[in-house]
C-alpha positions in Angstrom: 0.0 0.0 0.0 1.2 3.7 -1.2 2.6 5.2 2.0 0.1 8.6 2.8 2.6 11.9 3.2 0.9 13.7 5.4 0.1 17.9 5.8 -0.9 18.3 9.7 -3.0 21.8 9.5 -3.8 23.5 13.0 -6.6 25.6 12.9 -7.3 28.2 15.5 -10.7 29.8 15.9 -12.8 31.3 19.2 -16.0 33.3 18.0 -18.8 32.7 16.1 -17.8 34.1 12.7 -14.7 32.1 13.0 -16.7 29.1 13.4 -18.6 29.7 10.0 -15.7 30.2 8.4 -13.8 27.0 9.4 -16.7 24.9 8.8 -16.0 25.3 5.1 -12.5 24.6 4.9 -12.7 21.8 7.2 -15.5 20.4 4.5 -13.0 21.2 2.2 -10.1 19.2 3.9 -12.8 16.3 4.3 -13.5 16.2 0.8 -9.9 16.2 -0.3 -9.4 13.2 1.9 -12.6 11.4 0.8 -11.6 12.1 -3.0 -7.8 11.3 -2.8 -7.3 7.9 -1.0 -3.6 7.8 -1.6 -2.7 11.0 -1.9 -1.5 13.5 0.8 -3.5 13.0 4.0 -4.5 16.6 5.7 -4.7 16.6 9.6 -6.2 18.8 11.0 -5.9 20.0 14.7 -8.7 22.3 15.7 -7.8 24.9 18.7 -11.4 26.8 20.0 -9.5 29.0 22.4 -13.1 29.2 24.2 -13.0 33.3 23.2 -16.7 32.4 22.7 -17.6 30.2 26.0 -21.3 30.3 26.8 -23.3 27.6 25.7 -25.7 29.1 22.9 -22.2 31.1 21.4 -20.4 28.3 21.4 -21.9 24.7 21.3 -25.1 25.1 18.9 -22.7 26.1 16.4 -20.7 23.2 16.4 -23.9 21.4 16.5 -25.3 23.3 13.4 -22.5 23.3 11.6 -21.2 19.6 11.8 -17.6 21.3 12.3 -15.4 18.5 14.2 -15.3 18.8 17.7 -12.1 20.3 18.7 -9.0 18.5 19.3 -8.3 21.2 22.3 -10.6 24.0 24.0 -8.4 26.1 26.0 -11.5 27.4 28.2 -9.8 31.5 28.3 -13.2 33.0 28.3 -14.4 36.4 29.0 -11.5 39.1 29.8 -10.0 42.5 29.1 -8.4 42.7 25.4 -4.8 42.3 26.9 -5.9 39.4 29.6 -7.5 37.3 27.1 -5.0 37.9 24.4 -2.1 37.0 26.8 -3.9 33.7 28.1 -4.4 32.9 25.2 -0.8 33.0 24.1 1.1 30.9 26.5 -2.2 28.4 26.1 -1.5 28.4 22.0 2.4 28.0 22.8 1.7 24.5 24.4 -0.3 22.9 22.0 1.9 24.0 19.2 4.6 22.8 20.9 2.5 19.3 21.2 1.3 19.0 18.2 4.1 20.8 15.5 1.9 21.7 12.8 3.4 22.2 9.3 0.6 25.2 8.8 -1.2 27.5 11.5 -4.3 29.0 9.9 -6.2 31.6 11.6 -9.4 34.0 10.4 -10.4 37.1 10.5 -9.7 39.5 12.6 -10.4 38.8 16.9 -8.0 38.0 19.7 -7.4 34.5 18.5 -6.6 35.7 15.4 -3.7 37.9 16.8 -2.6 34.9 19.2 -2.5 32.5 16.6 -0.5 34.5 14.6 1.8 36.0 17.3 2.4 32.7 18.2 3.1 31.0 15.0 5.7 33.8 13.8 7.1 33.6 17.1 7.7 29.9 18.1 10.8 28.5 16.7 11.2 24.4 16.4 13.9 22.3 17.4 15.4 20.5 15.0 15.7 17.1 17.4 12.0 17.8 18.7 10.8 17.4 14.6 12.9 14.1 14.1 11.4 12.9 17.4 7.9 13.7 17.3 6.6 14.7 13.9 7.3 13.2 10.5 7.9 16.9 8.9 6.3 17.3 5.3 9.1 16.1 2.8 7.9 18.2 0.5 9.3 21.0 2.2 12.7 22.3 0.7 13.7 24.5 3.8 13.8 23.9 7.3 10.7 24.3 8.9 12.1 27.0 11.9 8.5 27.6 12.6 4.7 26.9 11.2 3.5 28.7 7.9 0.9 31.2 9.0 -2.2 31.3 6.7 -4.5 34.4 7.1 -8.0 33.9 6.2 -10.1 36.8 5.2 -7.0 38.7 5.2 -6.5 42.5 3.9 -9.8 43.4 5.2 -9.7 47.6 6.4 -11.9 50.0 8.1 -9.2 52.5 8.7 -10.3 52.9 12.1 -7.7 52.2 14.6 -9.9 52.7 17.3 -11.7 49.0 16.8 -9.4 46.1 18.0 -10.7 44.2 15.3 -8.6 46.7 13.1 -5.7 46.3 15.3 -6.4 42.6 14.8 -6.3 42.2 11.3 -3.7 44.9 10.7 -1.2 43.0 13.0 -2.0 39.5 11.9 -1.7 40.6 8.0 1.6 41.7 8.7 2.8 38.4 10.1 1.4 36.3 7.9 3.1 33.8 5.0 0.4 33.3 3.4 -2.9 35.7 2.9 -6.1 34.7 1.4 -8.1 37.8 0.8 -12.0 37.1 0.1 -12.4 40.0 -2.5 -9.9 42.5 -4.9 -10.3 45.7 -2.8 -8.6 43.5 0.2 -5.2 42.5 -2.3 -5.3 45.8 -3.1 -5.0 46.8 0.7 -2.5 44.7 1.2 -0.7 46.1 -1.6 -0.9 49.4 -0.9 1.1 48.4 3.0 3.8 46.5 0.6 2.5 43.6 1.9 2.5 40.6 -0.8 4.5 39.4 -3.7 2.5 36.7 -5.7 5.6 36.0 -7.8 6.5 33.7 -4.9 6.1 30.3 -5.5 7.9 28.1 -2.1 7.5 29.9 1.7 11.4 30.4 2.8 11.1 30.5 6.9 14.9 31.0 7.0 15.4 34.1 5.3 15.8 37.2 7.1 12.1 38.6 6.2 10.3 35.9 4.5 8.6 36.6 1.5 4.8 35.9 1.5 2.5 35.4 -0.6 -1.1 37.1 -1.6 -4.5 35.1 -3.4 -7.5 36.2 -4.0 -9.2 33.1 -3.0 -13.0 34.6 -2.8 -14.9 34.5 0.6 -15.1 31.3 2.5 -18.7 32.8 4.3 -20.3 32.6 0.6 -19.2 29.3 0.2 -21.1 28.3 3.8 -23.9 30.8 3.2 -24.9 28.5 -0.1 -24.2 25.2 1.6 -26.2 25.7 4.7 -29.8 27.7 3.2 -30.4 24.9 1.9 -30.1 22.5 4.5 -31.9 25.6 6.5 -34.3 25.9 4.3 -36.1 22.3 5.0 -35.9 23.5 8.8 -38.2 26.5 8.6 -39.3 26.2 12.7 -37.4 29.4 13.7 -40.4 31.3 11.3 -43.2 29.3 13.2 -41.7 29.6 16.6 -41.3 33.5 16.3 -44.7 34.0 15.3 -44.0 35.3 11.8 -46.7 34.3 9.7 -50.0 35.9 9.3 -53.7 34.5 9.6 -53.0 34.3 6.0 -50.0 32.1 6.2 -48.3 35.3 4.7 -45.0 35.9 6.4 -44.9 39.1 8.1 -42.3 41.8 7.7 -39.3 42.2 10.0 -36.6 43.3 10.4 -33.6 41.2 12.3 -31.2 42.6 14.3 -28.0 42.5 16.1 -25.8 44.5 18.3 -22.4 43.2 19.8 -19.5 45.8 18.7 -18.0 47.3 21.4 -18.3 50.7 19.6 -22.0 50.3 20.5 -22.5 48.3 23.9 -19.5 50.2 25.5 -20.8 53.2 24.4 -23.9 54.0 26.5 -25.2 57.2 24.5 -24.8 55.0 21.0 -26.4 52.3 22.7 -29.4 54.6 23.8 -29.5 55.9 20.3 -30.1 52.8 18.4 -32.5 51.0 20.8 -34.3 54.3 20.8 -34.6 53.8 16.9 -35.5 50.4 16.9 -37.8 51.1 19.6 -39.5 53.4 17.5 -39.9 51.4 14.5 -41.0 48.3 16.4 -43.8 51.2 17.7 -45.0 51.3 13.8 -46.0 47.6 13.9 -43.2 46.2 12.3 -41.7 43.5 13.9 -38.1 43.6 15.1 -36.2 40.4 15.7 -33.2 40.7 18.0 -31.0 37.8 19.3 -29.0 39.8 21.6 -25.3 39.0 22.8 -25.0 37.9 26.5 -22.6 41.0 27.1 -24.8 43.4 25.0 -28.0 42.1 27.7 -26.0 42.4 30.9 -25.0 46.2 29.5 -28.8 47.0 28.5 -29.8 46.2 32.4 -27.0 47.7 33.9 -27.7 50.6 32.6 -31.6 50.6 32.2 -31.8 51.0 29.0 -35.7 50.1 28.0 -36.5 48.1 25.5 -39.9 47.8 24.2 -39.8 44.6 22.2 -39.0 41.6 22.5 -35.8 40.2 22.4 -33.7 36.7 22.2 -31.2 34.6 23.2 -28.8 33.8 20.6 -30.0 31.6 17.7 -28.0 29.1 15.6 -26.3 29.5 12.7 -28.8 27.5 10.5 -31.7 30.1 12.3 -29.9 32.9 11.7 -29.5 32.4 7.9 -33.3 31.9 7.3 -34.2 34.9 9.1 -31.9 37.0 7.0 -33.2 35.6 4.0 -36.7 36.3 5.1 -36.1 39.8 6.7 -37.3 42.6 4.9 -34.1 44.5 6.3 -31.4 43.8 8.7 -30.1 46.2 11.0 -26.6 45.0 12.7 -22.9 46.1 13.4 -21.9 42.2 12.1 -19.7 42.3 9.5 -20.4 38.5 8.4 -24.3 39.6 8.4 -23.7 42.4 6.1 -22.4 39.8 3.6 -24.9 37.4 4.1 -27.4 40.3 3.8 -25.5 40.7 0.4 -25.7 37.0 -0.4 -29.5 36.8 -0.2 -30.6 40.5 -1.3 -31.7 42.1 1.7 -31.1 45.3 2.2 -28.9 46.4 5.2 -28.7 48.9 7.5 -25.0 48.7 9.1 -24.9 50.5 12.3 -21.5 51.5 12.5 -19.7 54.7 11.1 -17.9 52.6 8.6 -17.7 48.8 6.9 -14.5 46.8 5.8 -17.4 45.5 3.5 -17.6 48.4 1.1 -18.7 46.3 -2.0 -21.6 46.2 -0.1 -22.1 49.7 0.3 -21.1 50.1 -3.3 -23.8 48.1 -4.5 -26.3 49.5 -3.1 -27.2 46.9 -1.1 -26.1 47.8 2.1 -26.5 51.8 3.9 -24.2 53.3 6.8 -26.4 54.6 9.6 -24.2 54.5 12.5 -25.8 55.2 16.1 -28.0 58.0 14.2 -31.2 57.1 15.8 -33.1 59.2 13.2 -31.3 57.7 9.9 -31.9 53.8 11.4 -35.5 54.9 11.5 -35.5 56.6 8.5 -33.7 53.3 6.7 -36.0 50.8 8.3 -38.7 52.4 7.6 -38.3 52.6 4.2 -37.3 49.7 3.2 -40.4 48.1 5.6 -42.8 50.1 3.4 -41.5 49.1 0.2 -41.5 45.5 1.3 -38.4 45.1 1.5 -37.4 42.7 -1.4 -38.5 44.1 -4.2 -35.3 43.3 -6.6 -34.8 47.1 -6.3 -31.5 48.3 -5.3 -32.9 49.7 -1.9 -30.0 52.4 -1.5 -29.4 53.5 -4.6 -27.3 56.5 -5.6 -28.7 59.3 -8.1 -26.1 57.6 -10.9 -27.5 54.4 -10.2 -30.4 52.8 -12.3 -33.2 52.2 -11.0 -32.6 48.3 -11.0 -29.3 47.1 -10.6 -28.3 43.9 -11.7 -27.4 41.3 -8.8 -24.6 39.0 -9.1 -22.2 38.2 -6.0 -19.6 36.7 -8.2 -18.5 40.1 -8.9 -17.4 40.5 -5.3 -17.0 37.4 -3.8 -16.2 34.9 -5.7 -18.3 31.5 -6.8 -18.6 29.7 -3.7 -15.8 27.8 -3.8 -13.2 29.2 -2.0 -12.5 27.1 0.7 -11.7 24.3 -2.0 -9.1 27.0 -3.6 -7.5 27.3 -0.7 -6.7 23.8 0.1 -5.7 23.4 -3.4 -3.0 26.5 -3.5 -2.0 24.8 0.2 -1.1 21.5 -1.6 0.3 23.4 -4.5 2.8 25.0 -2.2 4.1 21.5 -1.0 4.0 20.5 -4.6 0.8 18.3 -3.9 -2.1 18.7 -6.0 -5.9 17.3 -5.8 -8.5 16.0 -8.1 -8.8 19.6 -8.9 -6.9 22.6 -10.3 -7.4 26.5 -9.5 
């Protein structure tokens, strides 16, 4: 029997968003396997650093998702930035020191991200510890001093340093070997930093400043968003349960929401101003759906903020796509929902001052209304009347036509990203699957 080389992948992720994302490449990496019996075998070690630790963050999404359980939860939990950053370090140390993966992979932009990648540019093997306890990648042509570090979603900006998510991504793009952007504006980002040199063709760990490499690979979260609506799709009890349809049997208009940025929760008068709003519109008789954060609730009572809806505990990911395909509008600071608002025409109302998303924006698809309680109004509102999804570009500028042709290849690729980049992975260790870029 052909002996299987194997590619031992360590994937780190803590939140949500991270979880959607991984769920696609780890398909990926399953599929690759399934299709190619004696070819390369890809391991894959999943790290959930437990950013993300209560129960309806956390579990249902592994549940929803069928993403492997992980091989290690490190449990860090709830903390300052610095805290649970540091915690997270010396706990991502050990495992790579376990385990000696041949790739780290990280995504997006939240603490893990930055631990992973501190750690993985940081670490240095022993050259005894890899002949003892891991059969290193033969295709390799230099030494392996340390892990390659693979940045998901990477070259992503909002120009606001402000955010720790900027910091984040900022950071973590500038350490990493190898950077998969999900859409043209983000290698141009990158290439406006210097950052990126896709005349590379082999990762050299040993020189002084390693060279790295940028792809466009397209955006993993398009690949899951068509994967999943359909599975979601045959599971419509989130639109009974919520009390959605009419006596009619005719769906109701609503508007889903979320809040969770800490521009907006730590920020007491912002967070006044868009509850206000949505309290407002909820007033009109339009319904307004919000699965709120743990941390956003405890801050809403702490600070007595009234609300005069209704509102949720978190739902799954398989709920959460239905009702943003349903919604006439979504109103959220997400950056994953304004892309899935994107993916399944519904106009969005972003309630922060700016978007790394601005194809979005661009499109007319997707409007900026910050904490301005009286443009969230004005947007939900309008969009409410009009229904909502009326194939109309619902922010449209005066240059724009009236109707604007929708196709989310022009941004985002064709939903099949997360195969691209395990193929440009084995590419780089002169493997290659079933399939070519």
């Amino acid at each position: 029997m052909k002996y299987r080389e194997t590619l031992k992948i360590m994937t780190i992720i803590g939140a949500r968003p991270q979880f959607i994302k991984a769920s696609a490449v780890s398909r990926a990496v399953k599929n690759h396997n399934f299709r190619n019996p004696e070819g390369v075998y890809i391991q894959e070690v999943i790290v959930h650093t437990g950013q993300h630790y209560d129960e309806n963050m956390s579990r249902i999404f592994f549940d929803d998702l069928a993403l492997p359980e992980p091989d290690y939860n490190l449990g860090v939990g709830s903390a300052s930035h610095g805290m649970q950053t540091g915690e997270m370090l010396g706990k991502i140390e050990k495992v790579v020191y376990t385990e000696y993966p041949d790739m780290v992979l990280v995504y997006g932009d939240t603490n893990s991200t930055i631990a992973g990648a501190l750690i993985a540019s940081k670490v240095k093997y022993d050259e005894s510890c890899l002949n003892k306890n891991r059969k290193q990648c033969s295709s390799f042509t230099n030494k392996a001093l340390r892990p390659i570090l693979v940045h998901i979603e990477a070259g992503l900006r909002s120009y606001n340093r402000r955010m720790p998510e900027e910091v984040n991504r900022v950071v973590s793009d500038e350490l990493s070997d190898i950077l998969f952007c999900p859409t043209d504006t983000a290698v141009k980002n990158l290439k406006k930093e210097g950052i990126g040199n896709n005349k590379v063709s082999r990762i050299d760990l040993s020189a002084n400043r390693p060279s790295c490499i940028v792809f466009n690979a397209g955006d993993v979260m398009y690949d899951t968003a068509l994967y999943y609506l359909k599975i979601a799709e045959k599971k419509p009890d989130i639109l009974n349960r919520m009390n959605l349809f009419d006596s009619k049997n005719n769906l109701r208009p609503f508007i889903l929401c979320t809040v969770h940025r800490a521009e907006n929760t730590d920020d007491t008068i912002r967070l006044r101003s868009i509850i206000k709003a949505l309290n407002y519109v909820s007033d009109q008789g339009i319904k307004v759906v919000l699965p709120l954060h743990p941390r956003t609730r405890k801050i809403i009572g702490q600070n007595n903020i009234a609300v005069s809806f209704e509102i949720f505990e978190p739902f799954g990911y398989l709920e959460m796509i239905l009702l943003e395909k349903h919604a006439v509008a979504i109103a959220t600071d997400s950056g994953g929902m304004q892309k899935e608002a994107y993916f399944f025409k519904t106009p969005c109302i972003t309630l922060r001052d700016e978007t790394e998303w601005i194809e979005t924006v661009k499109s007319g698809w997707n409007i900026l209304a910050g904490a301005d309680t009286k443009k969230i109004i004005k947007y939900c509102l309008s969009v409410a009347e009009g229904k909502g999804k009326n194939k109309e570009v619902p922010f449209r500028s005066s240059g724009k036509s009236k109707k604007t042709a929708f196709n989310s290849n022009n941004y985002y690729g064709s939903g099949n990203a997360s195969d691209k980049i395990i193929e440009y992975l084995l590419n780089l260790c002169n493997y290659s699957s079933t399939k070519t870029l």
